[in-house]
Structures are given as C-alpha cells and as structure tokens.
C-alpha positions, 0 to 999 in steps of 0.5 A: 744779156738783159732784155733791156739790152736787146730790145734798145732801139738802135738805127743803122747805116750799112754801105754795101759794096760788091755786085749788089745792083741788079740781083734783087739786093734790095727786094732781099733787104726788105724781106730781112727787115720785115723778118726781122721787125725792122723799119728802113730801106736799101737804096742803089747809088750811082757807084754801084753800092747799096746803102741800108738803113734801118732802125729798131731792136738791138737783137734785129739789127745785129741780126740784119748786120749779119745777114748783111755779112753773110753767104744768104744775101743775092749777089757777091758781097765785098765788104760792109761798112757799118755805123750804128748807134742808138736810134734819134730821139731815144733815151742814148742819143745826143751825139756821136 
C-alpha cells in the first residue's frame, strides 16, 4: 500500500447499536479520534444508538472503524452500520 493510499482523506458515519448510551461511549470516542488524528463527534439519538462521525486519513479511520468493532469500546456492541467515502471537497468527491 502507498503513502498516497493511507493518508487520503476520508469522512466517516458510523451507526452504533447496542447499549452505548450511558457508559461514557462517547467520551471513549472522542478520546479515539484525538488518538487517532481524527476530527468528528459521537452524538446519542432518541432510539438509543450513537452515531459517529469523522473525517481524516485512510490509516485513522480504518482504525476508528475497528475500534468501533471491537471488544475495548464501554458498553456492549450489537452491530455497526458504516458508510464511508472520500472526504467532501477533496480531489475523490462528486458523488456517491
């Protein structure tokens, strides 16, 4: 894999479902994406899921994704919903 590979930007939306409201899910997911040179947010909605948003280097958000997926993340994780792409406004984007 190229660098050019890894550090294209790409922007995020993650829907997680589980128990994740209520057991510092989103503090943990800022903490990731400052680990992670990431810039977004996690916010809860009304049917209980988070949904995560973020956008910067290939390499960061693939890791954010498997953080996501993974047994290290507060709460219990059901399932993750991902769509992801190339960040609005760079050299990739124009649809979807």
């Amino acid at each position: 894999m190229t660098g050019e590979a890894t550090s294209r930007a790409e922007r995020l939306r993650a829907v997680v479902h589980g128990r994740v409201q209520g057991v510092g899910f989103r503090w943990s997911v800022g903490r990731e994406l400052s680990r992670l040179g990431l810039r977004g947010s996690a916010e809860n909605l009304a049917d209980g899921t988070v949904v995560v948003t973020a956008t910067g280097p290939r390499a960061g958000v693939d890791g954010l994704v498997a953080w996501l997926c993974g047994d290290a993340t507060p709460g219990e994780v059901v399932r993750v919903d991902v769509d992801r792409g190339p960040e609005a406004g760079g050299p990739s984007s124009g649809g979807s």
